[in-house]
C-alpha positions in Angstrom: -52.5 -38.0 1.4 -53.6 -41.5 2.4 -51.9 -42.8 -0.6 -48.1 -42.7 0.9 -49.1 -45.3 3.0 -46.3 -45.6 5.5 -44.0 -43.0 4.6 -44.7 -41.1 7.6 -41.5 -38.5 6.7 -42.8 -37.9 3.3 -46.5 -37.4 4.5 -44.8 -34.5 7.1 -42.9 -33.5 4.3 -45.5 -32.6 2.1 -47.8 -31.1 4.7 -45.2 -29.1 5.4 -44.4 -28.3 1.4 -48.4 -28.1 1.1 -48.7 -25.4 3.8 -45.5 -22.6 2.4 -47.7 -23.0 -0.7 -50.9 -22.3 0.4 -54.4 -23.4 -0.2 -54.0 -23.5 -4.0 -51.3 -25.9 -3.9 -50.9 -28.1 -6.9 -50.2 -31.5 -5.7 -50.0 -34.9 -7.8 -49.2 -38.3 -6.1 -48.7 -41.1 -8.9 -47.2 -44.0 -7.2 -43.6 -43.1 -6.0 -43.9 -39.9 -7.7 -45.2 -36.9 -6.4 -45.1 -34.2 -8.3 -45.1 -30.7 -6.9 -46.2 -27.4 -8.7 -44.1 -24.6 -7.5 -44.1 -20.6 -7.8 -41.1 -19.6 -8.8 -41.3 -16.5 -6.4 -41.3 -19.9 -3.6 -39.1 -21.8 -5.1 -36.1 -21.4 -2.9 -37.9 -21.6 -0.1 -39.8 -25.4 -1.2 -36.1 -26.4 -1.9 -34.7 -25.3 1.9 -37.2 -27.4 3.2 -36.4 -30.2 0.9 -32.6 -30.0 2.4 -33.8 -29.9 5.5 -35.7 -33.4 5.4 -32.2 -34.8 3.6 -33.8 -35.1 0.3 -31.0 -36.5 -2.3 -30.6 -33.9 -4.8 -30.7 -36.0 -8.2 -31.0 -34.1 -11.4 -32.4 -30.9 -13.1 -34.4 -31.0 -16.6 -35.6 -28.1 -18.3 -38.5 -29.2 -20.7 -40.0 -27.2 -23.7 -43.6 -27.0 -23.5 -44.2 -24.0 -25.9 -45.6 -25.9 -28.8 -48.7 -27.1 -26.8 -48.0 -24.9 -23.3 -46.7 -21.6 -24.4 -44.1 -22.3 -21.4 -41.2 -23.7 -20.3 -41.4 -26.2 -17.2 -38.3 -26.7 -15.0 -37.8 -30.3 -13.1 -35.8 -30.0 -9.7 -35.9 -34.0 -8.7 -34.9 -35.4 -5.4 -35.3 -38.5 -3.9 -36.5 -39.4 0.2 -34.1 -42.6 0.2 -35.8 -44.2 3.1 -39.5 -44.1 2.0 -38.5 -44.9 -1.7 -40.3 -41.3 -3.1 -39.3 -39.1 -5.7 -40.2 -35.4 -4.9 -40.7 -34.0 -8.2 -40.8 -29.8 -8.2 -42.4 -28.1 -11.6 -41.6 -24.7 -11.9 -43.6 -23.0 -15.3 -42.0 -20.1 -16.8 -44.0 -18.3 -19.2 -42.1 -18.0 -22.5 -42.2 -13.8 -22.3 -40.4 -14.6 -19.1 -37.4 -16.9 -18.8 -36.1 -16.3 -15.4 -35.7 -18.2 -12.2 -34.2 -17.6 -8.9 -30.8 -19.8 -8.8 -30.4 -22.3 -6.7 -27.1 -23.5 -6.9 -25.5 -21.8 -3.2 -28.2 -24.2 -1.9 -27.1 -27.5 -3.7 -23.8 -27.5 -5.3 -24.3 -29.7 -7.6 -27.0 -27.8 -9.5 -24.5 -25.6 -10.1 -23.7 -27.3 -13.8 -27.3 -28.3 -14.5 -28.3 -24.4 -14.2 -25.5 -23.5 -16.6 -26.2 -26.4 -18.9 -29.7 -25.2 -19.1 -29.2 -21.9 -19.6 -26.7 -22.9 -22.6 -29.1 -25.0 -24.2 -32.8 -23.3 -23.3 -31.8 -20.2 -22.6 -33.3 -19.9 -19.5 -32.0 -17.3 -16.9 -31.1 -18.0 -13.4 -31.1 -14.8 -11.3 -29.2 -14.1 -8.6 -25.5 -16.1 -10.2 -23.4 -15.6 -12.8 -23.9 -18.3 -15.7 -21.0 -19.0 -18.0 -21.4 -21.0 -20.6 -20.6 -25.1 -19.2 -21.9 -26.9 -22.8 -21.2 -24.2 -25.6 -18.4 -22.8 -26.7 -18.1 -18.6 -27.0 -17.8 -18.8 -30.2 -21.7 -20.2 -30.5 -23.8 -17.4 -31.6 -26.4 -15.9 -28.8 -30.4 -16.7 -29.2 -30.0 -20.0 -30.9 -30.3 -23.0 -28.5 -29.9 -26.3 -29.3 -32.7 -28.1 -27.1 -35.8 -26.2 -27.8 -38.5 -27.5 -29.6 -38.0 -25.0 -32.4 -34.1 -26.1 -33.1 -34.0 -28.4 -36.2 -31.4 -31.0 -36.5 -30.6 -29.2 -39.8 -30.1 -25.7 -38.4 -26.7 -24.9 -39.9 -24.3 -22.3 -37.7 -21.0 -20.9 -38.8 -18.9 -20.4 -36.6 -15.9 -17.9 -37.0 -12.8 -18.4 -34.5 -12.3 -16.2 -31.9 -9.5 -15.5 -29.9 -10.8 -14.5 -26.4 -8.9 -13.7 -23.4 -7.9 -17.1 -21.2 -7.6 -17.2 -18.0 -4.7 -15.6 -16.0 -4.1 -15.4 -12.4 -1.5 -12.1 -12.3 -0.5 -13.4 -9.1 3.4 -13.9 -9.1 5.1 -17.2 -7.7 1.7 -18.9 -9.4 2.3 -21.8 -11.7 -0.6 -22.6 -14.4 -0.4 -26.5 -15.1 -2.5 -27.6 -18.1 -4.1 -31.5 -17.9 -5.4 -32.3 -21.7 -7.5 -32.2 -23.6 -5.3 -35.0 -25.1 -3.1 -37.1 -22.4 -2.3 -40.1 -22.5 -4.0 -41.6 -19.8 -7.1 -39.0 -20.4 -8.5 -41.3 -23.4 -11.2 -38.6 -24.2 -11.0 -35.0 -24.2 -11.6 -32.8 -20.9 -9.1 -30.1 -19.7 -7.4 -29.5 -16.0 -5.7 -25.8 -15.6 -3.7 -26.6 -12.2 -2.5 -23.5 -10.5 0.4 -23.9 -8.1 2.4 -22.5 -5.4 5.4 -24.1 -4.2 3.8 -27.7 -5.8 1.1 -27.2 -4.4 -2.8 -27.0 -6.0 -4.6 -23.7 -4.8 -6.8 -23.6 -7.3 -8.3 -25.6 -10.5 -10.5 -24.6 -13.4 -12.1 -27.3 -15.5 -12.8 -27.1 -19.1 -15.3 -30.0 -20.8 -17.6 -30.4 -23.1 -15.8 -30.7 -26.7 -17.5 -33.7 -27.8 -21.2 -32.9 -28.7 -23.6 -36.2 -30.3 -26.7 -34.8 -29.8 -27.9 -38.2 -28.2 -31.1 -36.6 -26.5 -32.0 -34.3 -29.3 -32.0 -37.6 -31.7 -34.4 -39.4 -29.5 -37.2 -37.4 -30.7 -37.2 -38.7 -33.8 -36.7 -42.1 -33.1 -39.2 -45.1 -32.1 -38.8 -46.1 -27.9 -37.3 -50.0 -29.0 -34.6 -48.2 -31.4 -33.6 -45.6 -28.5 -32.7 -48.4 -26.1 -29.9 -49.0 -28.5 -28.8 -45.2 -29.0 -29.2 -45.2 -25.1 -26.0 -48.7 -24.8 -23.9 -46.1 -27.2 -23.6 -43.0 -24.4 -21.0 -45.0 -22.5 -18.2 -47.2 -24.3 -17.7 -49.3 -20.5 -21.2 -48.8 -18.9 -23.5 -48.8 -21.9 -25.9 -51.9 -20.6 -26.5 -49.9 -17.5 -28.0 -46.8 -19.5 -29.8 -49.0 -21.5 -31.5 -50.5 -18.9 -32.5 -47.4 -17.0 -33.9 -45.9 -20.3 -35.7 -49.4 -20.4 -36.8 -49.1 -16.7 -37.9 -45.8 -17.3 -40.3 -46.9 -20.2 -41.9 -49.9 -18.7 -42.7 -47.9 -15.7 -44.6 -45.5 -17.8 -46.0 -47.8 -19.5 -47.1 -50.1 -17.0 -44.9 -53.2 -18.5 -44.2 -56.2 -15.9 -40.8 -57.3 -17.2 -40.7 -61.1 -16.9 -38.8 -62.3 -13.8 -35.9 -64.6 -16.2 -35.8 -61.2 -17.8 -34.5 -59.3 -14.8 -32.2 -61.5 -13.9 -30.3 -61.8 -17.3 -30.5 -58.3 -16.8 -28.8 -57.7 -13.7 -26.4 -61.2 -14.8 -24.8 -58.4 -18.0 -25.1 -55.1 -15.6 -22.5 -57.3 -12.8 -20.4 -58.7 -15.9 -20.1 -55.0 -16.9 -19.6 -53.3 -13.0 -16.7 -56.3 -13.5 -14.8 -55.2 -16.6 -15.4 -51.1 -15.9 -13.6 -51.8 -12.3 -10.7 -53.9 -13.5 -10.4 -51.7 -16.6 -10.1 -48.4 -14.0 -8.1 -51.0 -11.3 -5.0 -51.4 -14.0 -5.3 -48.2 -15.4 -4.8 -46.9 -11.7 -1.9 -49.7 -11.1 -0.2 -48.0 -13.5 -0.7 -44.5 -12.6 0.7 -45.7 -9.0 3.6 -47.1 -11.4 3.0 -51.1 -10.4 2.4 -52.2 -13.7 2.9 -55.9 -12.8 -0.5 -55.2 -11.0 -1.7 -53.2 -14.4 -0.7 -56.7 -16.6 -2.0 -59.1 -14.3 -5.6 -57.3 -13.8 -5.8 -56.9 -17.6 -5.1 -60.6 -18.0 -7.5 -61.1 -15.8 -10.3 -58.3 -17.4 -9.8 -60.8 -20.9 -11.7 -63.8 -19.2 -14.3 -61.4 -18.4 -14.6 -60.1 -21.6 -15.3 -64.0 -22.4 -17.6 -64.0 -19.8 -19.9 -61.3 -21.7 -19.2 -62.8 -25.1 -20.8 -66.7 -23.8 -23.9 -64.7 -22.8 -24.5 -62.3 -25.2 -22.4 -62.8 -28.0 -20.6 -59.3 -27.8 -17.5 -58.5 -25.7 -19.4 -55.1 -25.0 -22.5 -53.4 -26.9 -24.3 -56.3 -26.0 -27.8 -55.1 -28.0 -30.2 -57.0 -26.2 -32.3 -54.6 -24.1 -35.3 -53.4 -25.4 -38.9 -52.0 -23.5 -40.5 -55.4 -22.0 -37.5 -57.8 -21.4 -34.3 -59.0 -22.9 -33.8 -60.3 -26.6 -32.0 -63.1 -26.5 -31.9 -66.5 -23.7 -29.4 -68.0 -22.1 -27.8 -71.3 -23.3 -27.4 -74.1 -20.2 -24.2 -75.1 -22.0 -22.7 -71.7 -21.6 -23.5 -70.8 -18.2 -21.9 -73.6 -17.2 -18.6 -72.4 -18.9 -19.1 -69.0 -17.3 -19.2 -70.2 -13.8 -15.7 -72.2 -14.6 -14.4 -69.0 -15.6 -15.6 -66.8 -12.5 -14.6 -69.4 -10.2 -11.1 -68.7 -12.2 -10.9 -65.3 -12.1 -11.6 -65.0 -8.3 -8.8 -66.9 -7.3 -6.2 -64.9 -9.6 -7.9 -61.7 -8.1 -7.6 -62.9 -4.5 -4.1 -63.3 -5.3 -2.7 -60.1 -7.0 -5.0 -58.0 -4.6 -3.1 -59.5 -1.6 0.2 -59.0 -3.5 -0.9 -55.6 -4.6 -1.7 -53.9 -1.2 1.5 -55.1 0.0 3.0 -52.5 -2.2 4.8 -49.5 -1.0 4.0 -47.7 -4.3 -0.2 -48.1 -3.3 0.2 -47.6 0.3 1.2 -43.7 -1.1 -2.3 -43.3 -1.9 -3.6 -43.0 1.7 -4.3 -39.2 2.6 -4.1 -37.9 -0.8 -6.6 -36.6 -2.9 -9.3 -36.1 0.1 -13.1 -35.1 -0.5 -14.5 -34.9 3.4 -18.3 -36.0 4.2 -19.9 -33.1 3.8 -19.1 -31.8 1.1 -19.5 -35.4 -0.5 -23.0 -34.7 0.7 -23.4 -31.4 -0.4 -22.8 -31.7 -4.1 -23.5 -34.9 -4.0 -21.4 -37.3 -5.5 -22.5 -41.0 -6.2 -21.0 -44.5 -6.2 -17.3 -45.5 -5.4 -16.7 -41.9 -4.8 -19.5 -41.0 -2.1 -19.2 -44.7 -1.0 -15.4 -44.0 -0.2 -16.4 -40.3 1.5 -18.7 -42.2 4.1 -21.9 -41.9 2.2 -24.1 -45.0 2.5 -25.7 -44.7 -0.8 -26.4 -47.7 -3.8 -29.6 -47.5 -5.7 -28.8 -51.6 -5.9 -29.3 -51.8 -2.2 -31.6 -48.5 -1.7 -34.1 -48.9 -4.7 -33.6 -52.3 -6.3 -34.4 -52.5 -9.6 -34.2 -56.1 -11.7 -33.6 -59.0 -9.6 -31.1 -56.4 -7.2 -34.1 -57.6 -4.4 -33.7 -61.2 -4.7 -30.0 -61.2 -3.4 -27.8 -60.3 -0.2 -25.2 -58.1 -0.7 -22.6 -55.9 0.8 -21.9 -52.4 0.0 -18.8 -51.4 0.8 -18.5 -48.2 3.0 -14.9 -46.9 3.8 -14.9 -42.6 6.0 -11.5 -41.6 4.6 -12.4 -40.2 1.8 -9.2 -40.1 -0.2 -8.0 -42.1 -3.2 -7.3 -44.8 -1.3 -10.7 -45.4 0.1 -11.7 -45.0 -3.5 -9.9 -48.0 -4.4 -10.5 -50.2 -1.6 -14.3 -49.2 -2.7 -14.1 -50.9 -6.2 -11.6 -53.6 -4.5 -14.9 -55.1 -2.4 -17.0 -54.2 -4.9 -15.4 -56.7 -7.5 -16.0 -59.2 -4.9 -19.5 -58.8 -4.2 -20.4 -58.9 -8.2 -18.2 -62.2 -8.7 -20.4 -63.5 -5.5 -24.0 -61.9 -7.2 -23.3 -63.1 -10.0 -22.9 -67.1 -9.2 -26.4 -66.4 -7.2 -27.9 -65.0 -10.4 -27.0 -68.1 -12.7 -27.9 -71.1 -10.3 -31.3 -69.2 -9.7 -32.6 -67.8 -12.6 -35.7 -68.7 -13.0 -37.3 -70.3 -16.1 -40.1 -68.4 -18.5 -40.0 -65.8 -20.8 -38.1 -63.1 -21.5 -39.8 -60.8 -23.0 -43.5 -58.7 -22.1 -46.2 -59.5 -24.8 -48.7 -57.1 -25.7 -48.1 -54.1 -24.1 -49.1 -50.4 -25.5 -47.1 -47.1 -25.6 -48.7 -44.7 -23.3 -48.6 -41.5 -23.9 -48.2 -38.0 -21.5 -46.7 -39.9 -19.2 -43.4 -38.8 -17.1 -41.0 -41.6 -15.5 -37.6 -41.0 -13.7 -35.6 -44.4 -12.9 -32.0 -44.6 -11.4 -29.6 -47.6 -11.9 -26.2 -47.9 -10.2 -23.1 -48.1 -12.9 -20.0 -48.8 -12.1 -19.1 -45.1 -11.2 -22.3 -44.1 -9.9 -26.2 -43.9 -10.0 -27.4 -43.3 -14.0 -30.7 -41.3 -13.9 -32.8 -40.9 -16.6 -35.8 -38.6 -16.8 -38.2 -39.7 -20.1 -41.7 -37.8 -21.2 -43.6 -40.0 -23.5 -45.2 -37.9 -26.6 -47.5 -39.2 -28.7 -45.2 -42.1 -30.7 -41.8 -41.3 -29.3 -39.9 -39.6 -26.8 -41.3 -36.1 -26.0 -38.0 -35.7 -23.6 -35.2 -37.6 -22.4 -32.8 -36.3 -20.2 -30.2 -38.3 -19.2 -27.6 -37.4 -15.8 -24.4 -39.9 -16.0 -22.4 -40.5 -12.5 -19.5 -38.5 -13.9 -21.4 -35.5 -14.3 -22.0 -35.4 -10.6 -18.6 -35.9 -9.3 -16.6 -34.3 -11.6 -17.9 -31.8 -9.9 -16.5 -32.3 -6.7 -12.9 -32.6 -8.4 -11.8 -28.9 -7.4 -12.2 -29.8 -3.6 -9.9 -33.0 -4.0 -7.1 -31.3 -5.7 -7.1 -28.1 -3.6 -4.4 -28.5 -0.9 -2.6 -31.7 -3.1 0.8 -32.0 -4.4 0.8 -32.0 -7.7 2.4 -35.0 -8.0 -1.0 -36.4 -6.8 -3.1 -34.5 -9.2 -3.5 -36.4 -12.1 -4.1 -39.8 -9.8 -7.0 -37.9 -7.9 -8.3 -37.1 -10.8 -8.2 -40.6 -12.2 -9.9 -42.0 -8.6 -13.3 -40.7 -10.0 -13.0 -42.5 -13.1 -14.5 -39.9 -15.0 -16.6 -40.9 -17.9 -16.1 -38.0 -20.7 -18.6 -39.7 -22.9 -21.1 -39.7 -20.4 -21.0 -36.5 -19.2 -20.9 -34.7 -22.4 -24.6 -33.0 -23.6 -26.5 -32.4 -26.5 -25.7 -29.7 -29.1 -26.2 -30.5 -32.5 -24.2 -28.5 -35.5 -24.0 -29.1 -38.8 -21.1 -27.0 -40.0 -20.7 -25.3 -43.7 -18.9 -23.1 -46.1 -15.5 -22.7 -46.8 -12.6 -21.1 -45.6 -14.0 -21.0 -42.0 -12.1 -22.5 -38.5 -14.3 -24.0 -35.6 -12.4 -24.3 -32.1 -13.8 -24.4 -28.2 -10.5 -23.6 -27.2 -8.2 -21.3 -28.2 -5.3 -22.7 -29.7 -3.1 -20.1 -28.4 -4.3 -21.4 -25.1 -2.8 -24.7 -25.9 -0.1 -23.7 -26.6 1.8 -20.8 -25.0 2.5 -22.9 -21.8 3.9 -26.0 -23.4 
């Protein structure tokens, strides 16, 4: 145990872990990783005292290992936010044998990952119901989509069917539907609001329509070429999941990314926390209906779109992340145009944000939409939305990643917890990017910009976390022989959408669709990893009902 060093809580921590296992306890330490084997018949208990020493829940991965294992292995990650650790649980499940004690009434927010998994590994959690989160009913039973044995070319046929929708029976009970198409929901998710008197008591979300296979790909594609699969999960925060995938590579692989490298990194990653927040600040303008605030932040979201075009050459998709560095330099003569332009666009900010507080139509936000500490914590939501709840998280601040350690920041922390506080959030936060990113540009240091001579390494597991603009990416990678073995990738949006049902409960429904907005959820993100090729003739493929869609109007 001598190699934690000074993390004297983890050290008690894993003594403690070390001694509910018993002598035959199966513990790995690789760096910040420690790696846990677990009994399943223990599990719940390991994860209690994980909770107990406020380890962060951060993601679940279920891993096929039956080609070379004859198992399954199940990944319950945390993280020990003071000492910098990830606590890394392995659960094996023999393959005779899928089942697993649930542990979703201990974390929340595991509550989707167990469903997801079951969907697409068919592993049983016992102890919880599991309906399906990822699949539609229609999809047929025993097939599932990310096991080793699933071919990209499987071809299903799937028949409509008409199966009973929800209904409450409860008289003086409204049923609301939100989406799948609306226009300010510009992907597809569905809301079912039920109401008494106005008034949300309770809400049942529907996702998951748009499947692109992204991690099922992966395995058949070289690690540079995934880095640019990895920009295309998110249309705003792209750059952000391409470096995290990056991240998680050269941390495998033992790469030391060049320091000009990791500043032109974290340069594009604050040009793109920039546009995502004014895109979601004038979008949310005109949900408030101030749509002079809606035209003036868009006008002022064009001269950052500039800003990313002078360095990369894109307005978004920028392409140049790849394992080892960046792919293209920064020109002197354009820098220098970039910092006329962000010295231009603060002062416009400065004053529309003045002018917009003032307005009676945003002051309505306070005390609507409200998601209290602790169940923040319990979930546990990231970014703007924990920030706003109280929580005092930022992987930027926390875990600094690219050249996050070379610069003084602020993170803005606001206990309200309501849609308000959720703005005022992203508010600072636009400041403290346009203030990073002049630091970044006057010292950005010369050299190159990409690692030379570096080797894939194979068998190797890595987990890296980078804050987007609507929360902590986290991506989980095992290395195989040439490629990706597994990738698993948790967006922001797929944590705190979660929490939605406790910010609309109680709310007027006149305040529904803005709480819902104060997330900014990410559709694209969140959505998984089935694969389908369809065929035949004659045949009708729906996730919902199209009864459903229609009988309320």
């Amino acid at each position: 145990m001598d190699m934690l060093g000074s993390g004297q809580i983890t050290f008690k921590l894993i003594n403690n872990i070390s001694e509910k296992i018993g002598k035959n306890s199966n513990i790995i330490i690789n760096g910040k990783n420690i790696f846990i084997y677990v009994n399943k018949k223990m599990l719940r208990d390991i994860i209690s005292i994980l909770i107990n020493y406020n380890a962060i829940p951060i993601t679940m991965v279920a891993y096929d290992k039956s080609f070379d294992l004859g198992k399954f292995q199940l990944y319950y990650i945390f993280f020990l936010n003071k000492e910098k650790y990830f606590i890394i649980l392995i659960v094996e499940i023999n393959y005779n044998d899928l089942k697993v004690s649930s542990v979703a009434d201990l974390i929340k927010g595991f509550d989707w990952h167990e469903r997801e998994i079951h969907d697409l590994m068919g592993i049983e959690f016992e102890g919880r119901v599991t309906p399906r989160l990822i699949l539609p009913n229609e999809y047929p039973h025993g097939i599932y989509p990310l096991r080793k044995e699933f071919s990209e070319n499987f071809k299903i046929l799937l028949q409509k069917n008409i199966d009973n929708y929800k209904e409450t029976g409860a008289e003086k009970i409204m049923i609301v539907p939100i989406g799948p198409y609306h226009p300010e929901l510009l992907e597809p998710i569905r809301f079912e609001l039920c109401l008494k008197n106005d008034v949300v008591v309770d809400v049942y979300h529907e996702g998951f329509m748009a499947h692109r296979g992204i991690e099922k790909i992966s395995e058949r594609l070289n690690y540079d070429k995934v880095s640019f699969l990895a920009e295309r999960i998110c249309g705003i925060c792209g750059f952000c999941h391409s470096v995290c995938y990056c991240q998680a590579v050269e941390d495998a692989c033992m790469i030391e990314v060049p320091e000009r490298a990791r500043f032109i990194r974290s340069i594009l990653l604050e040009v793109e926390r920039l546009e995502s927040h004014f895109l979601w600040l004038a979008d949310f303008f005109h949900l408030c209906g101030y749509d002079k605030g809606f035209l003036e932040i868009f006008k002022i979201r064009e001269k950052i779109m500039i800003l990313a075009e002078l360095l990369s050459g894109s307005r978004k998709t920028y392409g140049l992340n790849l394992p080892g560095g960046v792919r293209k330099d920064l020109n002197p003569d354009k820098v220098k145009k970039f910092l006329e332009i962000i010295n231009e666009v603060e002062e416009e900010y400065k004053k529309i944000i003045v002018e917009s507080l003032a307005r009676p139509e945003i002051d309505l936000l306070k005390g609507s939409g409200i998601l209290p500490y602790s169940e923040a914590n319990s979930y546990p939501v990231v970014g703007p939305v924990a920030r706003a709840s109280g929580i005092n998280r930022d992987v930027r601040k926390d875990d600094p990643y690219a050249a996050y350690q070379n610069v003084s920041f602020k993170v803005p922390i606001y206990t309200e917890g309501d849609n308000m506080a959720r703005m005022m959030v992203r508010i600072e936060e636009i400041y403290e990017s346009i203030n990073m990113l002049k630091y970044f540009l006057d010292n950005v240091p010369q050299g190159p910009i990409m690692a030379e001579n570096w080797e894939w390494v194979p068998n190797k597991i890595s987990i890296k976390r980078v804050e987007a603009p609507r929360g902590e990416n986290v991506h989980f990678i095992s290395t195989g022989i040439t490629k990706l073995d597994r990738w698993k990738v948790r967006a922001p949006t797929y944590a705190n959408i979660q929490a939605l049902p406790v910010m609309l409960k109680g709310e007027n429904i006149k305040n529904a669709l803005l709480t819902i907005m104060s997330i900014d959820p990410c559709i694209a993100c969140t959505e998984r990893v089935t694969i389908l090729n369809f065929t035949g003739n004659g045949f009708k493929v729906s996730t919902i009902p199209f009864d459903a869609l229609t009988r309320r109007g």
